[in-house]
C-alpha positions in Angstrom: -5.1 -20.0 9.9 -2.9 -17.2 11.4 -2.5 -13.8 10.0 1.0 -11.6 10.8 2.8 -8.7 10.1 4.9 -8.9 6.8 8.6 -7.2 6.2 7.9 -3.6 4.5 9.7 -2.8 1.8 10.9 0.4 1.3 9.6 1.9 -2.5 12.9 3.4 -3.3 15.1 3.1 -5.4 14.1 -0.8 -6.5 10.6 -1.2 -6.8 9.7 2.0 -8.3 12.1 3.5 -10.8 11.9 5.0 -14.4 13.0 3.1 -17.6 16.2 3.7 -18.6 15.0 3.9 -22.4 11.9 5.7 -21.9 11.0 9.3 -21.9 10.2 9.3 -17.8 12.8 11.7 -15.8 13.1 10.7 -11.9 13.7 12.9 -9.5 15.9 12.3 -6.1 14.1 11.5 -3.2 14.6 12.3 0.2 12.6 10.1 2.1 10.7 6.8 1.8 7.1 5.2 0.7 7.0 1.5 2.4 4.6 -1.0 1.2 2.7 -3.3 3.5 1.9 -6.8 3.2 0.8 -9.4 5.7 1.8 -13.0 5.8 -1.5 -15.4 5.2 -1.3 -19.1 6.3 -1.6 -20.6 2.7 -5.2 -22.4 1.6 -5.2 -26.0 3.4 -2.1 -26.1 4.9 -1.9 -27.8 8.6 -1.5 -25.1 12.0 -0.1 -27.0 14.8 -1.5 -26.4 18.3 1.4 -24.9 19.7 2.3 -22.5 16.6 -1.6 -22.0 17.3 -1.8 -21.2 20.9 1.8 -18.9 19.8 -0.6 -16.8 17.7 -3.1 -16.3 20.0 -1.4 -15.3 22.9 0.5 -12.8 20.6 -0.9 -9.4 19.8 0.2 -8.5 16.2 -0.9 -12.0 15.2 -4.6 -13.3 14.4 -5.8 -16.6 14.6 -9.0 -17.1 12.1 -11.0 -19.7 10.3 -9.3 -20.0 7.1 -13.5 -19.7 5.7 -13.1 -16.1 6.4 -10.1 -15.8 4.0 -10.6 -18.2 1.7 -13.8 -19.3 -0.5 -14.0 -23.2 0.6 -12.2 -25.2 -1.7 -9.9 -23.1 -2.6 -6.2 -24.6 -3.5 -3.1 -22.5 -3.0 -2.4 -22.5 -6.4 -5.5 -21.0 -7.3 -4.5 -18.8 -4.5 -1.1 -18.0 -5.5 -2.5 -17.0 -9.2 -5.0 -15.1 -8.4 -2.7 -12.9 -6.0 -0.2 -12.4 -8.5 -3.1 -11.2 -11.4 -4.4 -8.4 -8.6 -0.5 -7.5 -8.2 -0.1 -6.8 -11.7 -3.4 -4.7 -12.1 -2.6 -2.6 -8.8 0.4 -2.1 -10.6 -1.0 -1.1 -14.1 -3.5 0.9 -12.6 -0.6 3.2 -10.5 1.0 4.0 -13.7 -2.3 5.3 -15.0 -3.8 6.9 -12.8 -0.3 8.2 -11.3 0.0 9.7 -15.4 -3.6 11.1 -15.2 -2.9 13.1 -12.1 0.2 14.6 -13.4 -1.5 15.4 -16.3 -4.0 17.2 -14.9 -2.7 18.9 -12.4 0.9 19.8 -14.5 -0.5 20.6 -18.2 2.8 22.0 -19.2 4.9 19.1 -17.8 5.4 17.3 -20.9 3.7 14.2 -18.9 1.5 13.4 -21.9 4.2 11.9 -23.6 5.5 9.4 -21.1 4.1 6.6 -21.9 3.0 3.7 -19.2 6.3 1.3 -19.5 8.5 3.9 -18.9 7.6 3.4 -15.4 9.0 0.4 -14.0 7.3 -1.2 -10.7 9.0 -4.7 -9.8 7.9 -6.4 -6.5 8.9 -10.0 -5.7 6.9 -12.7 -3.7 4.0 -10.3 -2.9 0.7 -10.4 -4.4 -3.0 -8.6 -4.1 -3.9 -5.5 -5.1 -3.2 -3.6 -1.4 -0.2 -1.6 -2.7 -1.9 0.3 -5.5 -2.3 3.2 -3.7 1.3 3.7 -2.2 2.8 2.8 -5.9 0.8 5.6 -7.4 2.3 7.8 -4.7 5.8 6.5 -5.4 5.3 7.0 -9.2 4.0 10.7 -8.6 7.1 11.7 -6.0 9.8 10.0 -8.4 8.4 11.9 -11.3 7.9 15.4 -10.0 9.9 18.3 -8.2 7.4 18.2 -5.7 8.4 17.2 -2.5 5.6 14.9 -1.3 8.2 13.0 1.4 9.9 16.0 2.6 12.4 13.9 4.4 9.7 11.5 5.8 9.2 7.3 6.0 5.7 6.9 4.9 3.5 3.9 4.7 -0.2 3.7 3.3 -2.3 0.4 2.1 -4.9 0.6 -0.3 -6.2 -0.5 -3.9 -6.5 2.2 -6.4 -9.2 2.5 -9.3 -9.3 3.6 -12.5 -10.6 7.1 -11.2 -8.6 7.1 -8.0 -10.6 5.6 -5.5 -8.6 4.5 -2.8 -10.2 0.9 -1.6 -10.2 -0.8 1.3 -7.9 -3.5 2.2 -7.9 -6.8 4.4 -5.2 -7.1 7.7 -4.9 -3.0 8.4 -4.1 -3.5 12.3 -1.4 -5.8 11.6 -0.1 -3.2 8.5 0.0 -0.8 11.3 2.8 -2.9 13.3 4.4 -3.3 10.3 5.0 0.2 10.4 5.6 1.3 13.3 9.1 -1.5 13.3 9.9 0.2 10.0 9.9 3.8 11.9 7.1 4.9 10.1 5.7 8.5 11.0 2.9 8.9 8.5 0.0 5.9 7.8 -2.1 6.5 4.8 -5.2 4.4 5.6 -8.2 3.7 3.4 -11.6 5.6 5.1 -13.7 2.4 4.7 -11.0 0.7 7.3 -10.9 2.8 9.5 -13.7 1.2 11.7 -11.6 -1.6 12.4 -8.2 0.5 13.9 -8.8 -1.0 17.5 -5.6 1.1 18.5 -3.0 3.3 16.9 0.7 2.8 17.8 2.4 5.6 19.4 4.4 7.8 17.3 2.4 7.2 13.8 -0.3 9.3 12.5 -2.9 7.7 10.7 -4.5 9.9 8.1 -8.1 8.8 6.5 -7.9 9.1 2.5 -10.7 7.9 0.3 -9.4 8.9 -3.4 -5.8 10.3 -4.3 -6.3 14.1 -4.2 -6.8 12.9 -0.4 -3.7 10.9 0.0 -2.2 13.8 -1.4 -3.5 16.8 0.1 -2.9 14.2 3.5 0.5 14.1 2.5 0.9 18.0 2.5 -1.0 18.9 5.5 0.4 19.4 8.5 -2.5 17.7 10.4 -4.2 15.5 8.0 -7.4 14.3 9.1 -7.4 11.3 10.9 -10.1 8.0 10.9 -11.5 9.6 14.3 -12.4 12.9 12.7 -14.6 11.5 9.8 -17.9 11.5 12.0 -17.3 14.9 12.6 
């Protein structure tokens, strides 16, 4: 089974965007969040030997048992549902936790009264739970003064818990070329990936963040600290 580099998708102003008929105010935005995704070769489907040998010879393409990906048996519609159920709660989860922090750390905001589907997050043909992190950003920039972008393209992979934990993710390396073709300057990587960044294309910083006050406080440094300085 081969694994590539999807199209990103830049966050605004269709995936993530406040309800019309809600109590949510958005902000302008003078940058852009991407989310990530990786193309899978689906659960029992055939790879030639050409489209194979393609693959392997190619760099930003992997070429792996589809054991590793898949629990044997496994149909794509199984697949396919299960994907889709881990979209949706990476989504939920962003508007919550994205809520939680704005209500903690902007008690007089009047964020206590927005309520969860005045945030609209709408993503087609992509599933798994990778993109809870970068929505949770998204929902935080749209939703405060705050300049989080400042005039940047921003990419970041990651699931996000309840208590914003920032998990790790499958197909980072590819992710990364992903980002670097949208003109990414800014990679938010989860800590427990970053053993497997072989190499980091040139002109992208990859900051290390293991729960959202991280992705955050990454996002306002100047030099965020990066997957080589966490043995330090």
């Amino acid at each position: 089974m081969g694994i590539t580099p999807g199209t990103p998708q830049g966050i605004f102003p269709e995936i993530v965007k406040v309800n019309s008929k809600g109590d949510a105010t958005g902000y302008p935005t003078d940058g852009q969040f991407y989310l990530l995704t990786i193309r899978v070769t689906s659960p029992g489907s055939y790879l030639s030997g050409v489209e194979g040998i393609y693959r392997w010879v190619r760099t930003d393409q992997v070429l792996l048992p589809s054991s590793v990906i898949y629990p044997p048996g496994t149909t794509f519609e199984e697949e396919d549902k299960q994907s889709k159920a881990e979209m949706k709660g990476s989504q939920d989860f962003a508007r919550t936790v994205a809520l939680d922090y704005l209500i903690r750390n902007y008690p007089s905001g009047g964020y206590e009264k927005i309520k969860a589907e005045d945030i609209l997050i709408d993503v087609k043909n992509t599933g798994g739970p990778s993109g809870g992190m970068i929505f949770t950003l998204a929902v935080i920039e749209l939703l405060t003064k705050e300049n989080l972008l400042n005039g940047r393209s921003v990419a970041g992979t990651g699931t996000i818990a309840k208590d914003g934990k920032i998990g790790a993710i499958g197909g980072i390396e590819e992710k990364l070329v992903a980002a670097k073709r949208a003109g990414v300057e800014l990679f938010l990587a989860p800590k427990e990936n970053c053993a497997e960044l072989s190499s980091i294309p040139e002109g992208i910083t990859v900051a290390a963040v293991g729960t959202l006050d991280e992705a955050v406080a990454a996002l306002n440094s100047k030099s965020p600290r990066g997957c080589d300085s966490l043995g330090a």
